[in-house]
C-alpha positions as CSV (number, residue, x, y, z in Angstrom):
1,X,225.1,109.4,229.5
2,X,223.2,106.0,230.3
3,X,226.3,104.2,229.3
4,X,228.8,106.0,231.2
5,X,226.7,106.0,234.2
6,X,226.4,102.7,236.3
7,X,222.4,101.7,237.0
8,X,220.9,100.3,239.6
9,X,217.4,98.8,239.6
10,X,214.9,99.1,241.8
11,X,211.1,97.3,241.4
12,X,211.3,97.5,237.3
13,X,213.0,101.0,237.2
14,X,216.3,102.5,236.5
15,X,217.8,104.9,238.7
16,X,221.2,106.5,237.7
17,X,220.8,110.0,239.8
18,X,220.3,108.0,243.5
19,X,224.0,107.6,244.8
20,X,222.5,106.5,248.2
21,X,221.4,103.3,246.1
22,X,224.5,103.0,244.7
23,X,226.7,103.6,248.4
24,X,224.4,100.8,250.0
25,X,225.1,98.4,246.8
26,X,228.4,98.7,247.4
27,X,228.5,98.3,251.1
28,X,226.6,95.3,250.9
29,X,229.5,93.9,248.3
30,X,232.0,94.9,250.7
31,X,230.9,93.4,253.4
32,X,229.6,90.2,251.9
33,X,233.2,89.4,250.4
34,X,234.5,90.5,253.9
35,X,232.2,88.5,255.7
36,X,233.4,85.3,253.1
37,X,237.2,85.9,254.1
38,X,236.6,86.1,257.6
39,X,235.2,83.0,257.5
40,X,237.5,81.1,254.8
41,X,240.5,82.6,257.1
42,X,238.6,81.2,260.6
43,X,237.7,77.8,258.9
44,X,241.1,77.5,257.5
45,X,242.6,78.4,261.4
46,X,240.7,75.7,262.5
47,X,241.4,73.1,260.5
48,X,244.8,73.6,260.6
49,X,244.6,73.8,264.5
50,X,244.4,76.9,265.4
51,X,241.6,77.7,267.9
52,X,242.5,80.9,268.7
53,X,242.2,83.5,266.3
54,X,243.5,87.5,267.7
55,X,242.6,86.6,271.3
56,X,238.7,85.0,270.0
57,X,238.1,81.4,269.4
58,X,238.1,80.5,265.8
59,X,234.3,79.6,266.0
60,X,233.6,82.4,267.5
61,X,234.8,84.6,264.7
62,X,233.8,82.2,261.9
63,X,230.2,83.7,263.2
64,X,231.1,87.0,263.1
65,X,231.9,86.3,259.2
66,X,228.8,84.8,259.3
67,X,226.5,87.8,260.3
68,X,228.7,89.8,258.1
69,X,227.5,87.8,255.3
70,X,223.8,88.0,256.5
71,X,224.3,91.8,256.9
72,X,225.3,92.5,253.7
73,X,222.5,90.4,252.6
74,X,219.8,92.3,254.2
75,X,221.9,95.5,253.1
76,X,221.2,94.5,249.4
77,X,217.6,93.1,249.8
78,X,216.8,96.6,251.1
79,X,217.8,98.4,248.3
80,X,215.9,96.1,245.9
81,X,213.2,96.5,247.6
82,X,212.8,99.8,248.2
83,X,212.1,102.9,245.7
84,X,213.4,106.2,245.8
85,X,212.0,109.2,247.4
86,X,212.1,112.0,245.8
């Protein structure tokens, strides 16, 4: 059952039951790669001369990538961090 299931690990321990751990992992993912693209896409825009990007300057959503990125940083920090109650 250890193998099938997919484990997360929080200070030293292995959790399999604790989907919330699991959701937030996988938020954090989501938005990190999101938060990457925006920002690849908004560089990209820029450099190609493009300074307008769906009605926002390009910089201005190159920083909204940016505190996607931190987001999903502080997303995944907190569920290292933090053990399970319960």
């Amino acid at each position: 059952m250890a193998a099938e299931a997919q484990l997360f690990r929080a200070q030293g321990a292995i959790y399999q039951e604790y989907t919330m751990y699991k959701h937030l992992a996988l938020a954090g993912s989501i938005l990190g790669i999101l938060g990457v693209l925006i920002c690849f896409i908004s560089g990209l825009a820029r450099i190609a001369g493009y300074y307008y990007l769906v009605g926002f300057q390009s910089t201005t959503v190159f920083s909204a990538g940016v505190g996607m990125m931190v987001f999903a940083c502080l997303v995944k920090l907190e569920t290292l961090s933090t053990p399970p109650r319960g």
